[in-house]
N, C-alpha and C positions, 0 to 999 in steps of 0.2 A: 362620960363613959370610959371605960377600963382602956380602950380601944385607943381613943385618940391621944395617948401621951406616945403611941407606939410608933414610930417614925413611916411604918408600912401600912399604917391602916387597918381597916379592919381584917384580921386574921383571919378570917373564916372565908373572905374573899370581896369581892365586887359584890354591890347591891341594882338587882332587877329595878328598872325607871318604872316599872307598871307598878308592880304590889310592893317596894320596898324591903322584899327578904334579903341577905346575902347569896350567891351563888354558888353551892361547898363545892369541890374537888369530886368531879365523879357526876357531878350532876349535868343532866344534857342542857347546855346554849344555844345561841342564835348571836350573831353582831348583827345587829339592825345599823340600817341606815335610811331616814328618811329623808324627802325632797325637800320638803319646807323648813326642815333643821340640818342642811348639808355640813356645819362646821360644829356638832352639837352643844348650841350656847343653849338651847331649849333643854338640853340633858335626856335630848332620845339616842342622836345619831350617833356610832361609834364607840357602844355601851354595849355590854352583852344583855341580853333578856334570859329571863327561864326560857327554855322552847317553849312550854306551854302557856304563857305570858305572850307570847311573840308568834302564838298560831291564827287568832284573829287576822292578822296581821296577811298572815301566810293566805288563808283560808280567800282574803279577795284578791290576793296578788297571782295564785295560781291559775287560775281560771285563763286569765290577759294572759300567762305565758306559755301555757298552750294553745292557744289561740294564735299566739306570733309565732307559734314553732310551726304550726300547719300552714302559715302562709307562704312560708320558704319554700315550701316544698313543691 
């Protein structure tokens, strides 16, 4: 590919670990960090996602964090 003679990589930016697109300029992220890949040798942790790639994600983690937010209180 045209891309990888280029010392930066691919141009267009970082590519999402979920669906393999790059991630252009302007478009909404997420840096995920998972438990079971804290140093990401796995190629999740540490990596930006699509937001929407990375709602899953969001979608079972929000529940538990409101749930610890009510217990403080």
């Amino acid at each position: 590919m045209a891309y990888d003679a280029e010392s930066g990589g691919d141009p267009r930016g970082p590519h999402c670990p979920k669906c393999g697109r790059p991630i252009e300029a302007g478009q909404k992220s997420t840096l995920m960090h998972f438990a079971h890949d804290p140093y990401g040798h796995q190629g999740l942790s540490g990596k930006p996602w699509h937001s929407e790639c990375a709602r899953p994600h969001w979608d079972k983690l929000t529940p538990v964090l409101a749930m610890l937010q009510g217990l403080g209180r």
